[in-house]
C-alpha positions as CSV (number, residue, x, y, z in Angstrom):
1,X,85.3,219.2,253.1
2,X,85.4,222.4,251.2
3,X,85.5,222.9,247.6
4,X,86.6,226.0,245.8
5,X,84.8,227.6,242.8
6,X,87.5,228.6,240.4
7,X,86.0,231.5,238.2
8,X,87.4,230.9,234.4
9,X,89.2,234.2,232.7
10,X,86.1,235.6,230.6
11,X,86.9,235.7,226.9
12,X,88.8,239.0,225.7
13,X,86.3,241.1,224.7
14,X,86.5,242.9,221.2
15,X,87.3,246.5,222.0
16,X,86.2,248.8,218.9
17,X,89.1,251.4,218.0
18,X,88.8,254.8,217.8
19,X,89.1,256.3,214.4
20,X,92.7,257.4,215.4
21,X,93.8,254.1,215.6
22,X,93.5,253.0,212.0
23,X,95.6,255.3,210.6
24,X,93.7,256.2,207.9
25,X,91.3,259.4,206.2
26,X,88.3,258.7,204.2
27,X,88.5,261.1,201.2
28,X,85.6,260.8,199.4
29,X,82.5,258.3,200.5
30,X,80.0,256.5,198.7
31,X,81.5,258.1,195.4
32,X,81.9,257.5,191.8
33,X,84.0,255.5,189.7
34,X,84.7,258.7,187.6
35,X,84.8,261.0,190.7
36,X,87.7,258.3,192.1
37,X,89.8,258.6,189.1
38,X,90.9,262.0,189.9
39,X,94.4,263.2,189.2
40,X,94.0,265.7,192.0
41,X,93.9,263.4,195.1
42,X,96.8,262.5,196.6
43,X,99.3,259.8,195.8
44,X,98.9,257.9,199.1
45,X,94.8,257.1,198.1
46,X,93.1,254.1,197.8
47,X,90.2,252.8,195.8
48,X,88.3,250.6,198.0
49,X,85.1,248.4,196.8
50,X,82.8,247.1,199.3
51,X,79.3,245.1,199.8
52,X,76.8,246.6,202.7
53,X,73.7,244.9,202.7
54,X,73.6,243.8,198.9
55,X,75.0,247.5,197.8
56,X,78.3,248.0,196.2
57,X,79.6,251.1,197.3
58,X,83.4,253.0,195.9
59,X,85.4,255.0,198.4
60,X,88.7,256.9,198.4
61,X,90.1,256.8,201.5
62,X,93.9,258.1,202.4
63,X,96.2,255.8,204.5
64,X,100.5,254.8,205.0
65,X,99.4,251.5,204.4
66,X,96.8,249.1,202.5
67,X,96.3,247.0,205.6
68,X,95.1,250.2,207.8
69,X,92.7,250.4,205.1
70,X,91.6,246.8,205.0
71,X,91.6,246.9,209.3
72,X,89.3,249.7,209.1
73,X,86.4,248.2,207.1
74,X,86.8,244.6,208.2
75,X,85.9,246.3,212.1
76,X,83.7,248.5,210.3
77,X,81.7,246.2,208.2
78,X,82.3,243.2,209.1
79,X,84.0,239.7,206.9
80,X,83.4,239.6,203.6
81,X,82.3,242.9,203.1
82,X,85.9,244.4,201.3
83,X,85.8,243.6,197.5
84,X,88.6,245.1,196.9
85,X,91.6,247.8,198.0
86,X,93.0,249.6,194.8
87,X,95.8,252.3,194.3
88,X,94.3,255.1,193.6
89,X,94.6,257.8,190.3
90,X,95.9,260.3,192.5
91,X,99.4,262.6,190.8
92,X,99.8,265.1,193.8
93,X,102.4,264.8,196.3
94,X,100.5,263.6,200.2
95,X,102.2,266.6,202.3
96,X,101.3,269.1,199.3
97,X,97.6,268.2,198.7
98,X,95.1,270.0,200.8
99,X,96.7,273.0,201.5
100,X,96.0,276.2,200.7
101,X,98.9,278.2,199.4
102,X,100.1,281.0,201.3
103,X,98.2,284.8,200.8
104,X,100.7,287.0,199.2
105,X,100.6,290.6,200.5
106,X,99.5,293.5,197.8
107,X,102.8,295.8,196.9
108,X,102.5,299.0,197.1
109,X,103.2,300.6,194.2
110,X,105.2,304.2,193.9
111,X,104.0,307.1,192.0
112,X,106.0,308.5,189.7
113,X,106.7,312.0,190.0
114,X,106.5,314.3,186.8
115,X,110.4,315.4,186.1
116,X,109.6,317.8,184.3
């Protein structure tokens, strides 16, 4: 008699994401409460508060959505380490902030001629 050995499916494994994949832009790391109030980040920042071993730390990161936010440090930090996800301070428009206005060319001026 012959037995077969069935092989069980081995768990899913937990496949870290590339930083693409959350969707989101850290701003300004490790910062501080005042630095975080801001007018001059963009609209579509966050505030988040988290706990890594024992140390509260402030962060403003950029993202379409709170939950990309939340994904990001759950995966990065682990449970229980995301205090809390606020709107940020920010008053500038997402696709304006950042960029560096266009260089406007010098005019050439005319001399004026003497009519006399």
């Amino acid at each position: 008699m012959t037995t077969t050995t069935e092989k069980k499916p081995d768990a899913p494994k937990q496949i870290e994401k590339e930083k693409e994949d959350y969707q989101c832009h850290i701003v300004l790391e490790k910062t501080t409460h005042e630095k975080s109030q801001d007018k001059k980040l963009p609209t579509d920042a966050f505030n988040v508060r988290y706990v890594v071993e024992g140390k509260e730390y402030l962060d403003v990161t950029r993202s379409e959505k709170m939950v990309y936010v939340f994904d990001r440090y759950y995966d990065k930090y682990g449970p229980d380490s995301v205090k809390a996800i606020d709107y940020g301070y920010g008053t500038i428009r997402p696709n304006l902030w950042n960029v560096k206005p266009p260089e406007r060319k010098k005019r050439k001026r005319r001399l004026k001629e003497d009519e006399g």
